[in-house]
N, C-alpha and C positions, 0 to 999 in steps of 0.2 A: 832080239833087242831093237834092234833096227825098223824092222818090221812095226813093232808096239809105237819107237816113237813115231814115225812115220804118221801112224793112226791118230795116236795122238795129237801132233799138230795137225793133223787133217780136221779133226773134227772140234777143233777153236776155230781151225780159219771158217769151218762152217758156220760156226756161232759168231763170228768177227764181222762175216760179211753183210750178214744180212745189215748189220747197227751199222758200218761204215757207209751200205747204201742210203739208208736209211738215215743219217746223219750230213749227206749231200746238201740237201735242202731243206729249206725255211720253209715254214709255213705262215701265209697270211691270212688267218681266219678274220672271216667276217661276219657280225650281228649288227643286226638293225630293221629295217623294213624293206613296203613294197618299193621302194626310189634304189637299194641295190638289190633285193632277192633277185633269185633266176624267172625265167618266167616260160610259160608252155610257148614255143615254138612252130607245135603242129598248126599246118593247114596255113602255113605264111605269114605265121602272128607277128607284129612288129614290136610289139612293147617286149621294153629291156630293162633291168636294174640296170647301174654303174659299176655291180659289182659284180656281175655276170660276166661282164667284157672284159675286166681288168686283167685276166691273165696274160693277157695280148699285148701288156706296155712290161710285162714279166719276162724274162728268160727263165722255164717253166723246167729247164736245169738245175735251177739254182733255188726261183722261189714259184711253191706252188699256191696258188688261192684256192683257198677252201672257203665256197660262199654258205652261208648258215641263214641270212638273210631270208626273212619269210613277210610275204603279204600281209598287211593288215596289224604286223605285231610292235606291240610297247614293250620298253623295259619292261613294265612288270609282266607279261602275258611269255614273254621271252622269257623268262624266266619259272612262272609259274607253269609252264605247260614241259617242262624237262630239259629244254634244247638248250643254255646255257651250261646243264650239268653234260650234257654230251662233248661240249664243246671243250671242257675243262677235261673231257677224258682222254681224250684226242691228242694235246697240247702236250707239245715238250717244250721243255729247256730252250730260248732265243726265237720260240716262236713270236709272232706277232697277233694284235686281235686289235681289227679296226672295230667301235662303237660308236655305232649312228642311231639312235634313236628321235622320237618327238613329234613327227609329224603324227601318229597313233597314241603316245601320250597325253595328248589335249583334248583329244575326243571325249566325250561323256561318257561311255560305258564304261561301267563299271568295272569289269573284269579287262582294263587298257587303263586307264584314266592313272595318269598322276599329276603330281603339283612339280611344278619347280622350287628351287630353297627349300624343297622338304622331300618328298617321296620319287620324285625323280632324281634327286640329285644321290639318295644314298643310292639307287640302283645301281647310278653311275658310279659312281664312288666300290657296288659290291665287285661292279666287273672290271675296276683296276685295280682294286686288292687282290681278288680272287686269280686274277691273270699274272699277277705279280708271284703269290705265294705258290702258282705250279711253275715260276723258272719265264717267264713271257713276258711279254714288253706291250701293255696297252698303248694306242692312239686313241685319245677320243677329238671323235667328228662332231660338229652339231649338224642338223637338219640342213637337209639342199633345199631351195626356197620353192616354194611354188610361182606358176606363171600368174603372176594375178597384178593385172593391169585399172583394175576397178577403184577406185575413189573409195570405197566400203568394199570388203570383201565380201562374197556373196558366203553366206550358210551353207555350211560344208559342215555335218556329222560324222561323214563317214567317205575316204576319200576311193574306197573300195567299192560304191558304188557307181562310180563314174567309168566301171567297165560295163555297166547295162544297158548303160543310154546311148542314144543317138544324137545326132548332129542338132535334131531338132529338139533336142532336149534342152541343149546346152543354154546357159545363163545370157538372157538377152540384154545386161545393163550395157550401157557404152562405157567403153574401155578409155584411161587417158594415157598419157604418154611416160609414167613416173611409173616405175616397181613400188608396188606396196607390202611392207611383212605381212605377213599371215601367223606367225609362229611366237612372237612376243617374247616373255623370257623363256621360252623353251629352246630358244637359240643361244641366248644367252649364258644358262644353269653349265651346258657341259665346259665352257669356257673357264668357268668361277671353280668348279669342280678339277679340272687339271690345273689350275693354277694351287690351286690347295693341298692336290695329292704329286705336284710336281710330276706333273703327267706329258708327255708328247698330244698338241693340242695343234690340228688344223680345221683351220676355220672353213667349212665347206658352206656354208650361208653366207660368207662374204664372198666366196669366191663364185659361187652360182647367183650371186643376187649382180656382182657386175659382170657375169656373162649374158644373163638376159635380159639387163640392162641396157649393154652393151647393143645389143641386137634390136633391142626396141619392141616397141607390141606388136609389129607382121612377124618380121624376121626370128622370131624366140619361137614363135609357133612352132616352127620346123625341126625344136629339139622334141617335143612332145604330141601324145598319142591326140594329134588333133588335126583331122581329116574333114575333108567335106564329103558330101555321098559322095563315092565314085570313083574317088580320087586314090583309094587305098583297096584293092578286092578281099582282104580280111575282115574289114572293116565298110561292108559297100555301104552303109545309110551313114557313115559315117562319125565321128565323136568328137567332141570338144573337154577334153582330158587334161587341162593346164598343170597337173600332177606327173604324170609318170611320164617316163620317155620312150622314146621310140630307140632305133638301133642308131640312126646316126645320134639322136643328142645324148645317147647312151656315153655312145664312144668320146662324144664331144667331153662329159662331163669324167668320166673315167681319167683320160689324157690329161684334165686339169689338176686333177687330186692325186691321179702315179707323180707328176711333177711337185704337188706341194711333200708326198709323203718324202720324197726323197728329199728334198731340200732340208725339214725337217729330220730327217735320219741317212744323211751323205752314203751311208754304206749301201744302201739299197741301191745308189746311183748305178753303181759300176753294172747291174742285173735290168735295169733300165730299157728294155726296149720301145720300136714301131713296130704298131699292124702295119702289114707287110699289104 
């Protein structure tokens, strides 16, 4: 008799354990683009999402980032290509799920392209429902700003091709001293959107518009993938990339938004670290 029960609780504690490790930690899922996707590394690559690095301001004890963030993708392409349904599969009960989209919703193509006040905002609107109804706690992000120091913003279709070119390619207008948006109401839309689904809502376009602000037209360079020839050996002919960032302005921007999420959601504090 002994013996049975013996077995018996053995083999709950076998089943108990796995859920109690497994219920250790949080999960920070993240969606949106190429400003936090991961990115190839090989061969000394320098360009970094912000949501690649972020595990690093985490105690990875307690909460782990799972980045889902991909190149090039819009709400709707995030969606229609399966990797939202992945994400919901994934998700338990007090997880988290940051959503950054827009810098890829305003582009023209087709299979990307949404409106604000209308096709982008139900997106937003499906991925705080949908995070809600499996047990999860949305943050919506709007768009981190681009570097764009221009009086008129130069034409930009596509911001995925400014990994082809070179230095000499880069846009010759002269630059002035004042940040300019580039994003309009697509900055805006996720704002209006958590305010109506009573959503957790940090403003990452205010917070990156006075950081490279702040830093001015040289000095902002240094967050992002914008080298001269020479100056970078991954990049020898060099690039002028006022989009995406490199590893330090990765971190730079990461560090700003671990501290807004927390302010907005105090519990995360206590899990709060530094890169070391």
């Amino acid at each position: 008799m002994k013996k049975t029960s013996y077995i018996i609780l053995l083999l709950i504690a076998m089943v108990l354990l796995p859920a109690a490790t497994r219920d250790k930690t949080t999960t920070i899922f993240m969606i949106g683009d190429s400003t936090m996707a991961n990115k190839d590394t090989t061969g000394g690559k320098q360009e970094r999402g912000w949501g690649m690095v972020l595990q690093e301001y985490f105690d990875p004890a307690y909460i782990v980032i799972d980045n889902h963030a991909v190149n090039g993708r819009s709400s709707k392409s995030f969606i229609d290509e399966g990797r939202w349904d992945k994400v919901l599969a994934k998700m338990k009960p007090g997880d988290y799920v940051v959503i950054q989209f827009g810098h890829n919703d305003e582009k023209p193509k087709a299979d990307r392209h949404t409106d604000p006040g209308s096709t982008f905002d139900y997106n937003l609107a499906r991925f705080v429902r949908e995070t809600r109804e499996h047990g999860g706690i949305p943050i919506l992000m709007n768009c981190v700003v681009r570097r764009n120091f221009f009086v008129e913003a130069p034409k930009n279709d596509d911001d995925e091709k400014l990994r082809v070119t070179t230095f000499k390619d880069g846009v010759k207008m002269v630059e002035g001293d004042t940040l300019i948006d580039t994003h309009g109401l697509y900055r805006v839309a996720p704002r209006d959107v958590a305010a109506r689904m009573n959503c957790i809502f940090v403003d990452a376009n205010f917070i990156t518009h006075d950081l490279e602000q702040g830093l001015g037209r040289e000095a902002s360079k240094k967050l992002h993938m914008w080298f001269k020839p020479g100056e970078e050996p991954s990049v020898p002919d060099g690039r002028q990339d006022n989009t995406h960032y490199n590893v330090y302005g990765a971190h730079v921007v990461a560090r700003l938004l671990a501290d807004a999420m927390c302010k907005e959601i105090p519990l995360l504090q206590r899990y709060r670290t530094e890169k070391q």
